[in-house]
C-alpha positions in Angstrom: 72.3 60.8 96.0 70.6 62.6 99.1 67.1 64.2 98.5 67.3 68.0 98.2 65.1 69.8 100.7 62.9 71.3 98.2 62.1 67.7 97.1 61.4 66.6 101.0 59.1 69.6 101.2 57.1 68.5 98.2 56.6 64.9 99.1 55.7 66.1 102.3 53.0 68.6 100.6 51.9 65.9 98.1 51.3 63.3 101.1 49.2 65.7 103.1 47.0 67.0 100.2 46.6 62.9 99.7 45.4 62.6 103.5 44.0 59.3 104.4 41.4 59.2 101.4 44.1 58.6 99.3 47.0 57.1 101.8 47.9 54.7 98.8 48.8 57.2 96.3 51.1 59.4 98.8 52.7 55.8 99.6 53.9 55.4 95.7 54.7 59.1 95.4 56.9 58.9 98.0 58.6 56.3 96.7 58.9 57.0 93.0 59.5 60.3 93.0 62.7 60.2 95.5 63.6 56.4 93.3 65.2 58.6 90.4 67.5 60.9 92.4 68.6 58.2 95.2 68.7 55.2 92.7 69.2 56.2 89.4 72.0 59.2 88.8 75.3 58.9 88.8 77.3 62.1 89.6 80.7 62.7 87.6 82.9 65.4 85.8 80.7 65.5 83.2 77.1 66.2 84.9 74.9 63.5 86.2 74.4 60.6 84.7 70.6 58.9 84.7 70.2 55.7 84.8 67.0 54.2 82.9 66.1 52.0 85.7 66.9 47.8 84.5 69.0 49.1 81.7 72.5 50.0 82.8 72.3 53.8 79.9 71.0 56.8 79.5 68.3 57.4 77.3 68.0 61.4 76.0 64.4 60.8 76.2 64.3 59.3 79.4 66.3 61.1 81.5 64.3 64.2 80.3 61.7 62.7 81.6 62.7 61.1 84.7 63.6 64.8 86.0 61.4 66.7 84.5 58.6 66.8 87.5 61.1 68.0 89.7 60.8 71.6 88.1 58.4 71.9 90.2 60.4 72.3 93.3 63.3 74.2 91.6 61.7 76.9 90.9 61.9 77.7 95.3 64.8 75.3 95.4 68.2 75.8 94.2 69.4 72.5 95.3 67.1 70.7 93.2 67.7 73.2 90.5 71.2 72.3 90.6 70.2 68.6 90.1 68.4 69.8 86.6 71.2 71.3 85.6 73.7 68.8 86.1 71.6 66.9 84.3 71.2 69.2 81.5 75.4 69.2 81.3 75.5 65.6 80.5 72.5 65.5 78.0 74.3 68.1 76.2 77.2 66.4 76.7 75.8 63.3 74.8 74.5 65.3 71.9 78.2 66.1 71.3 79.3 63.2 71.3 76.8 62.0 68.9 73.7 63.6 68.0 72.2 60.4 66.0 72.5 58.2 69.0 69.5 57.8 71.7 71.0 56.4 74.5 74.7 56.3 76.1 77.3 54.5 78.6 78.5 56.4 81.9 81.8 56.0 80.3 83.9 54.5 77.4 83.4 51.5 77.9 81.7 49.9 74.4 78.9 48.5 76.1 75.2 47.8 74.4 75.3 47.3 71.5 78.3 47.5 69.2 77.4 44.6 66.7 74.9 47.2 65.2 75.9 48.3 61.7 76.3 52.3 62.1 78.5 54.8 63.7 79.3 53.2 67.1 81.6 54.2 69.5 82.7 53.4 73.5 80.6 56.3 75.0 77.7 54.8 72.7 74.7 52.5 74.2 72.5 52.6 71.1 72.7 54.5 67.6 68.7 54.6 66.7 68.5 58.0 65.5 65.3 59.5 67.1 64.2 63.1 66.7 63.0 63.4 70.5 66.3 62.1 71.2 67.5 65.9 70.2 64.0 67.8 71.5 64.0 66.4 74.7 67.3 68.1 76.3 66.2 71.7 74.5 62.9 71.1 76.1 64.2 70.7 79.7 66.6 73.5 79.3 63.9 76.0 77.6 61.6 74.7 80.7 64.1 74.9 83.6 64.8 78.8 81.9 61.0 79.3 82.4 60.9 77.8 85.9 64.0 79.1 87.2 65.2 81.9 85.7 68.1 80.8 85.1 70.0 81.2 82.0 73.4 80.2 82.9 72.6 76.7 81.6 72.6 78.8 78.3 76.8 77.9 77.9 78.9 76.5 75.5 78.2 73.2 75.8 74.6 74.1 75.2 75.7 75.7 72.3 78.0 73.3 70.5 75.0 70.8 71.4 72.4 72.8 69.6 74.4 73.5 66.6 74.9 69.5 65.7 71.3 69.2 66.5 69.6 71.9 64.5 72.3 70.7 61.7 70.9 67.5 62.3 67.3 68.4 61.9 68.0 70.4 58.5 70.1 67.5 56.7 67.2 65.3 58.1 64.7 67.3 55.5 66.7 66.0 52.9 67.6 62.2 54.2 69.0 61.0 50.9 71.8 63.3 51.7 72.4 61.8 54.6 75.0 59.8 56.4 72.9 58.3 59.0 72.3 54.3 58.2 71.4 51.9 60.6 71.1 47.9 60.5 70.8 45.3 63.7 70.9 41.9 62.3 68.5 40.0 64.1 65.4 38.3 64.2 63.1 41.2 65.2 62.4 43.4 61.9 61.1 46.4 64.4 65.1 46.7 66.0 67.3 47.5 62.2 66.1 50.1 59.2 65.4 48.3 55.6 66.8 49.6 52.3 70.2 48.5 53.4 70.1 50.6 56.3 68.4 54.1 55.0 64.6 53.1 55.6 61.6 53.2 54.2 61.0 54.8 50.9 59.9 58.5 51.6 59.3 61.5 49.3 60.3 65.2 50.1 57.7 66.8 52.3 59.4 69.3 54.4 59.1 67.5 57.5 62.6 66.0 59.1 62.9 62.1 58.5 62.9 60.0 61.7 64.2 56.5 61.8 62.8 55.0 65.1 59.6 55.3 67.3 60.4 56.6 70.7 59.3 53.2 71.6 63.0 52.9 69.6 61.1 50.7 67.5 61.6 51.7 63.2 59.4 54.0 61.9 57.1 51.9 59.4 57.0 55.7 57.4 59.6 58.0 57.9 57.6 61.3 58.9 56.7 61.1 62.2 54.2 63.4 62.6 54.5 63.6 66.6 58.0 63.9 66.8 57.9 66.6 63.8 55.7 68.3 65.9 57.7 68.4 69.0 60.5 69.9 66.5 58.9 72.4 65.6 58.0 73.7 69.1 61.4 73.3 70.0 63.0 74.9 67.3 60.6 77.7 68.2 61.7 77.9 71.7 65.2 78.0 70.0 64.3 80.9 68.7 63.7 82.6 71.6 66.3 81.5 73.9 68.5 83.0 70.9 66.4 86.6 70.5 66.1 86.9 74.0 69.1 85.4 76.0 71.6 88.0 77.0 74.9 87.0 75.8 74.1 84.4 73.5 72.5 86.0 70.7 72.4 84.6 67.5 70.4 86.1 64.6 71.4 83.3 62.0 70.8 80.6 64.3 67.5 81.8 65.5 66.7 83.3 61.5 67.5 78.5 60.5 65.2 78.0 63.8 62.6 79.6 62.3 62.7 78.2 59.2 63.0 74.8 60.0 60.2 74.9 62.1 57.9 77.1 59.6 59.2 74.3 56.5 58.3 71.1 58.9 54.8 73.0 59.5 54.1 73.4 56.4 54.8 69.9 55.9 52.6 69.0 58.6 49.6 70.9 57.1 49.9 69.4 54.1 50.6 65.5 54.7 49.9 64.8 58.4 45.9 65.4 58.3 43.5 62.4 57.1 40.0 61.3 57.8 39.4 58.9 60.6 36.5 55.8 60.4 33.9 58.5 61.4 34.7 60.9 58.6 36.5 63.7 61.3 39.9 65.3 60.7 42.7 63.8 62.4 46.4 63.6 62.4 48.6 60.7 61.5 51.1 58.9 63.3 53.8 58.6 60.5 53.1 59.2 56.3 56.1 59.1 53.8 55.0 61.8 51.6 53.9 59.3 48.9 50.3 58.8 49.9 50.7 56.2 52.6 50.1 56.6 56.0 49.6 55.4 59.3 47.1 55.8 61.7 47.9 54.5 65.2 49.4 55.4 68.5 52.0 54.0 70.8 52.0 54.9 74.6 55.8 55.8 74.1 56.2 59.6 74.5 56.0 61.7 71.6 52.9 60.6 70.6 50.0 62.1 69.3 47.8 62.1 72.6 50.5 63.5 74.6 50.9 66.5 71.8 49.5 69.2 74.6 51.4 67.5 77.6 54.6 68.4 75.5 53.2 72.0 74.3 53.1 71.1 70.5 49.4 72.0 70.2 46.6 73.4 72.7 44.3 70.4 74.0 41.2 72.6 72.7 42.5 72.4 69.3 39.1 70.7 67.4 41.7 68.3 65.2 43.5 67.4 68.5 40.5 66.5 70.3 39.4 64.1 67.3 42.7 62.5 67.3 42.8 62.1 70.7 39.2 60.2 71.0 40.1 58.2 68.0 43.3 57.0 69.4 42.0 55.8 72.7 39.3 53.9 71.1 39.5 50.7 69.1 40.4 52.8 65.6 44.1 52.6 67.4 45.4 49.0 67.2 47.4 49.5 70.1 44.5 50.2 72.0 44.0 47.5 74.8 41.5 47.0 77.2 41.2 44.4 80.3 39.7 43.8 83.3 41.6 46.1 85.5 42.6 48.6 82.6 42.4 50.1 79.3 44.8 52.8 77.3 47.3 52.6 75.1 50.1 49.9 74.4 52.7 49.5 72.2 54.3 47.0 69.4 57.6 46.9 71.8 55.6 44.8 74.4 53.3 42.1 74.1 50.3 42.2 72.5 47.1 43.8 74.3 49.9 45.0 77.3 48.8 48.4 78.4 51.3 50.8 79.5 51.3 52.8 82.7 53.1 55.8 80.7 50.2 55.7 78.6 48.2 55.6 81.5 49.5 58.6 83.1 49.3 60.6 79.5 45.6 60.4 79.7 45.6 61.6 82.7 47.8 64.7 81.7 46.1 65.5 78.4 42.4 66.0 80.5 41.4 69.1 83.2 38.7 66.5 84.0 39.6 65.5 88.0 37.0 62.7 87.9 39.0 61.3 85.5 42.5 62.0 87.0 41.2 60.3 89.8 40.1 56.9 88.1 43.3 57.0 86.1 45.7 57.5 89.4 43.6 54.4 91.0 44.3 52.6 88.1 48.0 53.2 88.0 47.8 51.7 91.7 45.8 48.8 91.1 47.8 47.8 88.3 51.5 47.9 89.9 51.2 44.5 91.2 51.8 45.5 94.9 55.1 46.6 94.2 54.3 50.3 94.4 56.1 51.0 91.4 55.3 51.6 87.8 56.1 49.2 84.8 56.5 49.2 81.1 53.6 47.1 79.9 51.3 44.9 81.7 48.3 42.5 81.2 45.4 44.6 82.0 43.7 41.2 82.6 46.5 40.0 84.9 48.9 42.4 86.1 51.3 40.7 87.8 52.3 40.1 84.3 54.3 42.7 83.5 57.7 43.9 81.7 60.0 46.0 83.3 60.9 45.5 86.8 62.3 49.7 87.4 61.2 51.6 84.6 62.4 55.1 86.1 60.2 57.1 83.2 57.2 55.3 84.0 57.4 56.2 87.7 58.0 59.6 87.4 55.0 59.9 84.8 53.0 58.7 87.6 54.0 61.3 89.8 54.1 64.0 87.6 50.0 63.2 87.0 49.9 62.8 91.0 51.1 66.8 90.9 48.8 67.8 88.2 46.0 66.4 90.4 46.3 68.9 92.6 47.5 71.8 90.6 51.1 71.7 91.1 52.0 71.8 87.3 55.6 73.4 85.3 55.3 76.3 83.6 55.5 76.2 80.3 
């Protein structure tokens, strides 16, 4: 696809404010942020698809945040505006088709992966039911509304979306209810759910069950505390796209928003805090309501440092603070640190890999410009001279590294590139 002016205008912007002192960083903005509109959709009757990068789907999650940066031109730029909302038209698009799944094909055509034991179907890449699979979309459609001002992106194939996924959510409080199962039957335990396909064993706790990481890796407890987070802000902002949205008003839908995300708060409150080694409140990465829980965190996004990068908490909040210091330190598991890096990794990727998504979430979860600034350097130094952004890498070697285009990645780069200098969305 061609670049929209608006888009043109910003990477010229972005390269001047980067001057010569930072010639480097303008040369990778430039690239990644035009990669994802001139690489990776694909325009058709049903909205534009996004493409991933190296996988030939769409993931809910990543094609959220593959466009997401560009807000920042539509709000002067209808062009790239109507970028976003094609976009938008095929997200919702998928969540008709199957609110469970997480990622999907262009077309019918039954690829990815069909063996899997669970509701497949042609249009359907991959069936891991994710709850950010179903906050994402809402997300960029509250956020283009707040950016834009426009609300025609508030139609009935929003609507028929929203219903599945707030029906979703809800039967998700109660997952021995549920229909969702979901078993791969391979070697790698982190890819299939146990229990025959239903998961880990879980008590009622108010919070909505989630079966995979947004790393798509299983849940080792079923509450993600993260993505129940990110629920509950967007069932919020459900809330007031349905109070205050001329034409699509909705009192009982906004009245079940409302309690969802009051009931997953609740459940929050009352099983997501423990004590971390140094005796300070944090929050946990998953718990089942029976006691157990899991302290960690995975550079996939939602996690619990990026929790004010999405909006699901300030980043004064005293608890937030301790969870973030505890979960870039050694505490987290997945913490890695190198020779030319440290930050967050992930079980999906070899061990002590550090990701440049995780990277760029420092970045965006600090007002601290020193720190922006190491953290941008790092993302360049680390891309192998390919002036691109990757999945994991060896912080020790990183021209060892997984993901050749890894779309997300390169647009979480830029996106920390514009918060540099104070070109952010509102929110």
């Amino acid at each position: 696809m061609e670049l929209p002016i608006g888009i043109k205008q910003l990477i010229s912007e972005i390269k001047d404010l980067c001057g010569a002192e930072h010639a480097d960083w303008a040369e990778v903005f430039e690239k990644t942020f035009a990669d994802t509109i001139k690489n990776a959709m694909v325009e058709d009757e049903n909205g534009i698809f996004v493409l991933t990068g190296d996988i030939p789907a769409m993931w809910q999650r990543d094609s959220t945040a593959q466009v997401r940066p560009y807000l920042i031109a539509a709000k002067d730029d209808p062009e790239t505006a109507a970028i976003i909302k094609k976009v938008l038209k095929r997200q919702f698009f998928n969540m008709q088709l199957d609110p469970y799944a997480n990622a999907f094909n262009q077309v019918p055509n039954n690829q990815g992966h069909q063996t899997d034991e669970t509701e497949m179907g042609p249009w359907i890449w991959e069936r891991k039911y994710e709850i950010d699979s179903l906050c994402y979309p809402i997300n960029l459609a509250y956020l283009y509304w707040k950016n834009t001002g426009d609300t025609s992106i508030f139609d009935e194939n929003f609507k028929l979306a929203v219903e599945k996924a707030v029906d979703v959510m809800r039967t998700e409080i109660h997952h021995e209810v549920s229909p969702y199962k979901f078993q791969r039957f391979i070697d790698r335990p982190e890819d299939t759910l146990v229990n025959e396909g239903t998961g880990p064993d879980f008590t009622y706790t108010g919070m909505t069950w989630c079966g995979f990481r947004p790393s798509d890796d299983a849940c080792e407890y079923s509450y993600s505390i993260p993505e129940n987070m990110f629920a509950k802000l967007v069932l919020n902002q459900l809330h007031e796209i349905y109070t205050q949205i001329a034409g699509i008003e909705d009192d009982d839908l906004a009245g079940e928003c409302s309690n969802i995300a009051e009931e997953i708060d609740q459940g929050i409150k009352k099983y997501g805090l423990i004590e971390d080694q140094a005796g300070k409140q944090v929050f946990a990465y998953e718990v089942d309501g029976r006691g157990n829980y899991l302290f960690m965190d995975d550079a996939n996004v939602p996690d619990l440092t990026s929790m004010p990068y999405l909006g699901s908490i300030a980043a004064g909040n005293v608890i937030y603070q301790n969870t973030r210091k505890a979960a870039l330190s050694k505490q987290n598991k997945y913490y890695y640190e190198g020779k030319y890096a440290a930050g967050l990794g992930s079980p999906h990727t070899p061990e002590d890999y550090v990701w440049h998504i995780g990277l760029a979430i420092a970045g965006l979860t600090t007002d601290d410009k020193e720190e922006q600034e190491r953290i941008l350097n790092t993302l360049i130094a680390t891309s192998a001279g390919t002036k691109m952004m990757h999945e994991g890498f060896d912080p020790n070697d990183p021209s060892k590294y997984t993901r050749e285009w890894f779309s997300w990645a390169n647009m979480m780069f830029c996106e920390l590139l514009l918060a540099y200098f104070d070109k952010t969305i509102n929110k």
